[in-house]
N, C-alpha and C positions, 0 to 999 in steps of 0.2 A: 022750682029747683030743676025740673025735668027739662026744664023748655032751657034752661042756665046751659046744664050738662049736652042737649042736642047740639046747641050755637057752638060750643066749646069743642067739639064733635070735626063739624061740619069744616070751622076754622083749620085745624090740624090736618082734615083730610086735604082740605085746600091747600095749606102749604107744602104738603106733601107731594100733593100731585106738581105743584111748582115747580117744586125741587128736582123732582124728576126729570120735568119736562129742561130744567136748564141743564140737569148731569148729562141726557141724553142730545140736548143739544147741541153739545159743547163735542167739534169734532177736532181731531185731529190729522192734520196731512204728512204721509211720509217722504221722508226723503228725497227718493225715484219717485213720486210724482208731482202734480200741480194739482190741486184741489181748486175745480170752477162749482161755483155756487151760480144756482141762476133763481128768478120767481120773480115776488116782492121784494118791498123794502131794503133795497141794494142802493140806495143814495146816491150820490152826485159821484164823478169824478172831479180831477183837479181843475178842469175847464169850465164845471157847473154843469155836466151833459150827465142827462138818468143815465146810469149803469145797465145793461143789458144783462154781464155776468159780475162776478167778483173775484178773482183769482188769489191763491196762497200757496207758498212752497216752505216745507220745514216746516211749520207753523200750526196754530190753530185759529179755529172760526167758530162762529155760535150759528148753526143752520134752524131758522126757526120754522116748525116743525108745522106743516098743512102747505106752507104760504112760500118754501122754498127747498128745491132738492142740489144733491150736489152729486158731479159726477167726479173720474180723473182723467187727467193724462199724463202717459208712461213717459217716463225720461231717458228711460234706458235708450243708449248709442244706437244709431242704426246704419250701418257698413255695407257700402259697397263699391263694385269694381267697376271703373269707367275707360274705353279707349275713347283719347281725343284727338279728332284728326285737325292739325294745323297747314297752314300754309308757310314755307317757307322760301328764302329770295327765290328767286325766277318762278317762283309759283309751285315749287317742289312738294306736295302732299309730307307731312311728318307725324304719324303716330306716335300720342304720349301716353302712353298705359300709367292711368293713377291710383290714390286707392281713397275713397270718402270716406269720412265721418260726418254725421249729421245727427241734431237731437232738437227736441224740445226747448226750445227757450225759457231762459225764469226770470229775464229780465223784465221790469214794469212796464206795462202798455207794451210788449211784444205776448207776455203772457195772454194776452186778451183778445190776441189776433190769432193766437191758438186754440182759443177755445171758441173762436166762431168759425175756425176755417178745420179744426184737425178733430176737433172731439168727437171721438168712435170712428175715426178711420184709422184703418189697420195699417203694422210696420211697412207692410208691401206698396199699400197707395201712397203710404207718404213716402217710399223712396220710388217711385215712378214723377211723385209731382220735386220730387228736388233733382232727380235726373233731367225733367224740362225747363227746371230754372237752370242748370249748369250748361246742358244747351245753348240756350238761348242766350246765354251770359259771353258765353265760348264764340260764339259768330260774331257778335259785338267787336272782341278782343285779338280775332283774329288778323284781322287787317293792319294791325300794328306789328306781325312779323315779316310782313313783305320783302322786308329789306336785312332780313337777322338769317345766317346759313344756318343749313341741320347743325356743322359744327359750333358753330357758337351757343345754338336749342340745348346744346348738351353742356356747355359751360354750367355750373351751377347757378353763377349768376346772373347771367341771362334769362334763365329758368325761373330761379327765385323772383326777379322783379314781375319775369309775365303771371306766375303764382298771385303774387301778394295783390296784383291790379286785380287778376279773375277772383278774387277771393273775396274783395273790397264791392267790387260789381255784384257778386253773389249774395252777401251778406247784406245788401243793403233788400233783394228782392226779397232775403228769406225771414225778414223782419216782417214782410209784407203779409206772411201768412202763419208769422210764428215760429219759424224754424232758427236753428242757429247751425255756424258751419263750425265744429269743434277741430276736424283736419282735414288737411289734402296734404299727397304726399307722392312725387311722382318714382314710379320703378324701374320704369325702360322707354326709352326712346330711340326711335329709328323711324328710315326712309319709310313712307307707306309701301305694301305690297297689294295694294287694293283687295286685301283678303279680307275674309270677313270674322277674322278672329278677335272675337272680344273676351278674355278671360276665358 
């Protein structure tokens, strides 16, 4: 009878701890962030390649608990002020004071580039590493105003199309490490005065 009542015992405490262990499992991601899971048993992706991380946004996951931790990354915007110096016809220097938005991506497979290139670095490194992709995107695109005057740089639409290209160029590098370009928005342009006034 005794040995009935210990089994009977032993069962309950065992489902018990189960239960736990899945209520406790069972996590939730907010909003503003991406929830990356990393460890064990993170299965295939869609190509058949073992998973490094797992990523979720809105959503929930089951983190099972010795064998896998999970960290975030913040989504909240990250804003800043960029001058960009162009070249225009005859080789004229032309300052375009803009304004960035950049964030975290939640797109599929862009998520995942974030979380091996951005997880636990702060708002500050990651707007220093999107100022050298805009850079470096900016000299590219420059050479296609060789031939367009400061007056026309100032047309809107002249403006618009060299936007939407450097945006296109930008967006494709920021996939690369995870990042998304949410805006660019330019506020004054003029001849350069080879100062060194940036915001």
């Amino acid at each position: 009878m005794n040995n009935g009542l210990g089994i009977g015992w032993v069962l309950i405490l065992g489902l018990g701890l189960i239960l736990l262990i899945i209520v406790f499992s069972y996590k939730k991601c907010p909003s503003s962030q991406v929830m990356v899971v990393s460890g064990a048993f993170l299965g295939k992706d869609r190509k058949g390649v073992k998973r490094r991380v797992r990523c979720t946004h809105a959503g929930s996951i089951y983190v099972i608990p010795f064998f896998q931790k999970y960290e975030f990354l913040d989504l909240h915007p990250i804003r800043f002020k960029m001058k960009l110096r162009l070249l225009s016809k005859g080789k004229i220097p032309v300052d375009v004071f803009s304004n960035f938005t950049v964030g975290i991506s939640t797109e599929a497979g862009v998520m995942e580039n974030a979380a091996k290139t951005l997880l636990g670095v702060s708002h500050d490194k990651i707007r220093e590493m999107a100022k050298d992709i805009i850079k470096e995107q900016l000299n590219l695109e420059v050479s296609r105003l060789t031939k367009v005057t400061i007056e026309e740089l100032k047309s809107d639409k002249k403006m618009e199309r060299f936007l939407d290209r450097l945006c296109d160029e930008i967006e494709r590098e920021f996939k690369k490490i995870g990042l998304r370009l949410i805006n660019i928005n330019s506020t004054k342009i003029r001849e350069s005065s080879n100062s060194s006034e940036d915001f």
